[in-house]
VEXKE-804161 format. One record per residue (C-alpha): residue number from 1; residue in three letters; x, y, z. Coordinates in steps of 0.2 Angstrom, whole numbers, plus 2048, in hexadecimal, padded with zeros to 3 digits. Each point is the difference from the previous one (the first is absolute). Layout:
BEGIN
R|k|r|x|y|z
R|NUM|ala|X|Y|Z;
...
This chain:
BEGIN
R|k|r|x|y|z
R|1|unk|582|C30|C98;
R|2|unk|804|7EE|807;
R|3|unk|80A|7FD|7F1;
R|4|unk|80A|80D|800;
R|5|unk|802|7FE|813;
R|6|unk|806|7EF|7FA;
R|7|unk|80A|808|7F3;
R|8|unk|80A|80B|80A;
R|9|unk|804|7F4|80E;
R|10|unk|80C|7F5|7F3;
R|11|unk|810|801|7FB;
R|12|unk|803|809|7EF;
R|13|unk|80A|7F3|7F8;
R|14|unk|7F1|7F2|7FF;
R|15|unk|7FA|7FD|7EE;
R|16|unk|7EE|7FE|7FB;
R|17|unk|7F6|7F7|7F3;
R|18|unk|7F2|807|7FB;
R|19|unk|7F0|7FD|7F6;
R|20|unk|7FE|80C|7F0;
R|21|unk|7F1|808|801;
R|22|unk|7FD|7FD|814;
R|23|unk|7F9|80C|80A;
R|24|unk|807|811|801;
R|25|unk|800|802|812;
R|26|unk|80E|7EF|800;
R|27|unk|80B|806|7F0;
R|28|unk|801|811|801;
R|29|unk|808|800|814;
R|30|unk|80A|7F3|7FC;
R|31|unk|805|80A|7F1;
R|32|unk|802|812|808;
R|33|unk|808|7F8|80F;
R|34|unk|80F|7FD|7F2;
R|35|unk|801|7EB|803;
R|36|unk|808|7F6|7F3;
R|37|unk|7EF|7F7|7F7;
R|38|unk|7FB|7F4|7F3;
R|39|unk|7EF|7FF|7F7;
R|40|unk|7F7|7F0|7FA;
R|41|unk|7F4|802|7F4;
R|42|unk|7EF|7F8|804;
R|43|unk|7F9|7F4|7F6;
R|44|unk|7F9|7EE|7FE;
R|45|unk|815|7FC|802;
R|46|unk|801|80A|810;
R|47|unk|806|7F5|80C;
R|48|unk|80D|7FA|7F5;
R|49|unk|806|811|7FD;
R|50|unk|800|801|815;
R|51|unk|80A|7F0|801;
R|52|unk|80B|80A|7F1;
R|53|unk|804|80E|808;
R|54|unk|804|7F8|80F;
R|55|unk|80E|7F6|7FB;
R|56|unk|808|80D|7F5;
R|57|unk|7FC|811|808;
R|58|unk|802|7F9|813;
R|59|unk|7F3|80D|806;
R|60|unk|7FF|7FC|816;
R|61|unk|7EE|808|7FF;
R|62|unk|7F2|7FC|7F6;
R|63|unk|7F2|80D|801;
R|64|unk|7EF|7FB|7F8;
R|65|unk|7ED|801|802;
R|66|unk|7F8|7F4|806;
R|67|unk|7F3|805|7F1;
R|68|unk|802|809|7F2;
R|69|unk|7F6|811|801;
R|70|unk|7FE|802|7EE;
R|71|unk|7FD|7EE|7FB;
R|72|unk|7FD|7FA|80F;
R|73|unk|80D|7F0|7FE;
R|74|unk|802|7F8|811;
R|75|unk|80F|7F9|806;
R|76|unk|800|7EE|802;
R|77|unk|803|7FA|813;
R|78|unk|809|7F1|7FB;
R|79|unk|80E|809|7F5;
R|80|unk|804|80C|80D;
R|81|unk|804|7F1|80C;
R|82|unk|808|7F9|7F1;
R|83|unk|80B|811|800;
R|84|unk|803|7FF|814;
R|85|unk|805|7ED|7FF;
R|86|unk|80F|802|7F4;
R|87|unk|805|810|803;
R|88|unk|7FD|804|815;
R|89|unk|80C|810|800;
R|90|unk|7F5|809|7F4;
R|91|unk|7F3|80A|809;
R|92|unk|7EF|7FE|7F7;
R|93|unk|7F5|812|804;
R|94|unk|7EE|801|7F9;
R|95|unk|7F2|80C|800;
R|96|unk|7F1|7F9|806;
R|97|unk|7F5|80D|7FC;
R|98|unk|7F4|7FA|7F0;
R|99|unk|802|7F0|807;
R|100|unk|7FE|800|815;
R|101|unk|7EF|7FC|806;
R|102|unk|7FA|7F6|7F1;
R|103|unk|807|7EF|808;
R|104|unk|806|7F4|80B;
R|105|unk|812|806|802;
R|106|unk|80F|7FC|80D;
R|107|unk|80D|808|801;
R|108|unk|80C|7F7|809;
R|109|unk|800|7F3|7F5;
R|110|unk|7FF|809|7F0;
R|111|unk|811|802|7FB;
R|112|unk|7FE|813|802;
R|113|unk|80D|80C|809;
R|114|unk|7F5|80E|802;
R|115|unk|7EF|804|7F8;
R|116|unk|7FB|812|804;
R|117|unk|7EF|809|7FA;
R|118|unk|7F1|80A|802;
R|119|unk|7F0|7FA|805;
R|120|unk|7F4|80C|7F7;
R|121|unk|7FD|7F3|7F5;
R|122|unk|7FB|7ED|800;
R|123|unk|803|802|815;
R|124|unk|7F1|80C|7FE;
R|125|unk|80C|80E|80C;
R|126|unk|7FC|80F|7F8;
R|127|unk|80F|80D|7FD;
R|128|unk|80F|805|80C;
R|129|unk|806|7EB|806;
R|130|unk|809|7F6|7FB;
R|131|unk|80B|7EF|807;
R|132|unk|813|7FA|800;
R|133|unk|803|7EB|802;
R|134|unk|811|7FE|802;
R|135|unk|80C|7EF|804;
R|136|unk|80C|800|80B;
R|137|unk|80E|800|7F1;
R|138|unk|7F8|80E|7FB;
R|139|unk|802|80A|810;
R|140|unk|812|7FC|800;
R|141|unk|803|809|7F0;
R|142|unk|7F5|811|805;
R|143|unk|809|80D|808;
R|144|unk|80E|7F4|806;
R|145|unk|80C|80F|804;
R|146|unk|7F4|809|80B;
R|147|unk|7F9|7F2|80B;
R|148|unk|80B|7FF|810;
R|149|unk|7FE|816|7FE;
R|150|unk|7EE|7FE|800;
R|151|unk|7FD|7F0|80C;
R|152|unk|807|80C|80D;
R|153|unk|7F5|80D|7FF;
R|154|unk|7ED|7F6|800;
R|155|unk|7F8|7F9|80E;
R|156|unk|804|7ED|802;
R|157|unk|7EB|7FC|7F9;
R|158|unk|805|808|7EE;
R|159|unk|80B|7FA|7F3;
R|160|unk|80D|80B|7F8;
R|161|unk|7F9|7FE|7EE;
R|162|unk|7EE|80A|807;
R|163|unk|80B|810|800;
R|164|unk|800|7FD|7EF;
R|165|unk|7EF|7FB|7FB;
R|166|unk|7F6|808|80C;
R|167|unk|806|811|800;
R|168|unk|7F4|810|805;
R|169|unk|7F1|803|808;
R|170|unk|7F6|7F0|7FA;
R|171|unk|7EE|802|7F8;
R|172|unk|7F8|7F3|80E;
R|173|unk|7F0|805|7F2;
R|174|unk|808|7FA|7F2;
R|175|unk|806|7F0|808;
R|176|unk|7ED|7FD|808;
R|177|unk|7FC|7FE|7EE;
R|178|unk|80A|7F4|7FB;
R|179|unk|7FD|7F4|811;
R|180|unk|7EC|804|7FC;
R|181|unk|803|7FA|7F0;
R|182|unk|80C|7EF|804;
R|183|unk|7F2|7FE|80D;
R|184|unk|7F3|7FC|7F4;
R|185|unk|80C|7F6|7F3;
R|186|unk|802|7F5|80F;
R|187|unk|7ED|7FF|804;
R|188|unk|7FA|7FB|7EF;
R|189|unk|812|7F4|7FF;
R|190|unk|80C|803|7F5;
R|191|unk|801|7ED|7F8;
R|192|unk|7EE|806|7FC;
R|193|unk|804|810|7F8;
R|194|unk|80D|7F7|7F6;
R|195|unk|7F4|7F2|7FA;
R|196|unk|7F4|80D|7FC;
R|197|unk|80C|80A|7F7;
R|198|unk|806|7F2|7F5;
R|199|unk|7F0|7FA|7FC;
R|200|unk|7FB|811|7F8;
R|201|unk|811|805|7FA;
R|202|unk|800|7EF|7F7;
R|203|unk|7EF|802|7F7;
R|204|unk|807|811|7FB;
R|205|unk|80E|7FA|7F8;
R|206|unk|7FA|7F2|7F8;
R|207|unk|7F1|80D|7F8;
R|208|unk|80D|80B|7FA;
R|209|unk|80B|7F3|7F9;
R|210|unk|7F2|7FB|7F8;
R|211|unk|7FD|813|7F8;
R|212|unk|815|7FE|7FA;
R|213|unk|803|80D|80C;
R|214|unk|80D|7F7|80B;
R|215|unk|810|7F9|7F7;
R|216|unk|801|7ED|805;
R|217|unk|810|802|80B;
R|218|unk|7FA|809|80A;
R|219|unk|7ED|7F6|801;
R|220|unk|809|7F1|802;
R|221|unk|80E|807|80F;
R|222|unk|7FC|7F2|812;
R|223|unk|7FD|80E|80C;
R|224|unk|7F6|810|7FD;
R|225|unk|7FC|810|806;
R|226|unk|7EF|80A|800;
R|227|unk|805|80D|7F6;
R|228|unk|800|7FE|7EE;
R|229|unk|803|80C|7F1;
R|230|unk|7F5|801|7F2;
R|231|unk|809|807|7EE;
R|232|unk|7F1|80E|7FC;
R|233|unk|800|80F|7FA;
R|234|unk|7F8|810|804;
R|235|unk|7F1|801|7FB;
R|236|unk|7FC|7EF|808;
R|237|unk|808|806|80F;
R|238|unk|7F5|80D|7FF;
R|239|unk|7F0|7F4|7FB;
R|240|unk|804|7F6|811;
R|241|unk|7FF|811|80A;
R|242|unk|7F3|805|7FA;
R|243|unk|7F6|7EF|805;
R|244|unk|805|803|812;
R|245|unk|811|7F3|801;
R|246|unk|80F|807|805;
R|247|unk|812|7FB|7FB;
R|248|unk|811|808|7FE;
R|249|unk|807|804|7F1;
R|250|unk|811|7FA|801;
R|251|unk|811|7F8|7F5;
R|252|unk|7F3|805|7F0;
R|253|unk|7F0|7F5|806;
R|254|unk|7F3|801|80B;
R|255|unk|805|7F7|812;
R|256|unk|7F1|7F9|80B;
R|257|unk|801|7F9|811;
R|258|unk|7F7|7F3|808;
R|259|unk|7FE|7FD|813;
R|260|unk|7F3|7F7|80B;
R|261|unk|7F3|80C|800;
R|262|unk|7FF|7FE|7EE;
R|263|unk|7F4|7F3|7F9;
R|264|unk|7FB|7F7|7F0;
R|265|unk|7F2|80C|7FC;
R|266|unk|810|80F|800;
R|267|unk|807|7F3|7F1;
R|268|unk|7EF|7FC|7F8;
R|269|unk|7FF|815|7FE;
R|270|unk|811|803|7FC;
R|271|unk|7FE|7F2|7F0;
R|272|unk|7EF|806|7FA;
R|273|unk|806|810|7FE;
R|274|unk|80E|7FE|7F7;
R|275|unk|7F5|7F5|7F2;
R|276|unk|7F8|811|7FE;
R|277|unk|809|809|7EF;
């Protein structure tokens, strides 16, 4: 919802580039909505497919996940500033979902234009929230043609953009849930959460790479996320089930996620069961 609110609020003629295989919930909007779109195929040559298509489609949006649900690829922090530094007009818009909560993150200096998404994951919010981070350049581009209409008609403690991101009756539940949740993140620390999660997420891929079970691309990318996808087929799916470890199947494999509540012993288990034929 968020996205699409973000959607709607821009002027049809912007040009997106998109990520083959991204999220559905980011291409199909973008899509439906009729925008002018290229896709970049994702591989280990991704970001010089990005730097491609920007210099020979001229998108002014870039939309992307922050990480990869299928594969769980994360976006490195360092290119996207990369992006932002040579080319400052193009607005860079990622979803934070699968990748929000499982580190450090600022996002004022991140490069980012917006980052919307929902916090029933790694932010531990349950379902019905989500979040909207946007930068002022950003906010000029939204609903630019409705703004003095609307600034007229809210109280001078609300902003003009709230019309359109906080619509309706609010669930005050739902939004509990996620502050409950950011609430205990914050408690345990998040640069502890992160240290955690990379320490585990680490051991995991070095295991599997170990097993051939992660191309070396993508085992050897800087920065990492804790999902990571696994090419099995059904009946191992099914073995792994079946022994109490719980996955996705996703993209053809079998996509398992880490976070701080996890432990070594998790790993250990996962392992020995897969030396079981």
């Amino acid at each position: 919802i968020g996205f699409d609110t973000l959607l709607n609020g821009l002027d049809k003629g912007h040009r997106f580039l998109l990520l083959r295989e991204d999220y559905p919930s980011i291409i199909d909007p973008v899509t439906n909505i009729g925008f002018d779109h290229y896709e970049v195929t994702i591989d280990e040559k991704m970001e010089e497919h990005i730097l491609d298509a920007i210099e020979n489609f001229k998108p002014t949006i870039f939309a992307f996940s922050m990480v990869q649900y299928i594969s769980g690829l994360r976006m490195g922090g360092a290119f996207i500033k990369k992006i932002k530094a040579a080319y400052p007009s193009l607005l860079l818009i990622a979803d934070g979902t699968q990748f929000t909560g499982t580190t450090v993150f600022n996002f004022s200096s991140s490069g980012l234009d917006a980052l919307v998404g929902s916090g029933y994951k790694w932010l531990l919010g349950g379902y019905g929230n989500g979040y909207v981070f946007l930068t002022d350049q950003m906010k000029e581009a939204l609903y630019s043609g409705k703004k003095n209409k609307r600034s007229n008609e809210l109280s001078s403690d609300k902003n003009y953009l709230s019309m359109y991101f906080e619509p309706g009756h609010l669930d005050s539940l739902n939004f509990g849930s996620l502050s409950h949740g950011l609430n205990y993140l914050q408690s345990l620390g998040l640069d502890n959460i992160e240290k955690a999660n990379h320490e585990l997420c680490q051991a995991a891929r070095d295991a599997f790479r170990s097993m051939e079970l992660i191309p070396d691309w993508m085992y050897q990318r800087k920065q990492q996320s804790t999902i990571i996808n696994l090419p099995f087929d059904p009946k191992t799916i099914d073995k792994l089930h079946a022994a109490g470890i719980l996955g996705s199947k996703r993209g053809g494999g079998f996509r398992i996620s880490f976070h701080f509540y996890n432990s070594m012993e998790d790993l250990n288990r996962f392992v020995e069961v897969m030396a079981v034929k």
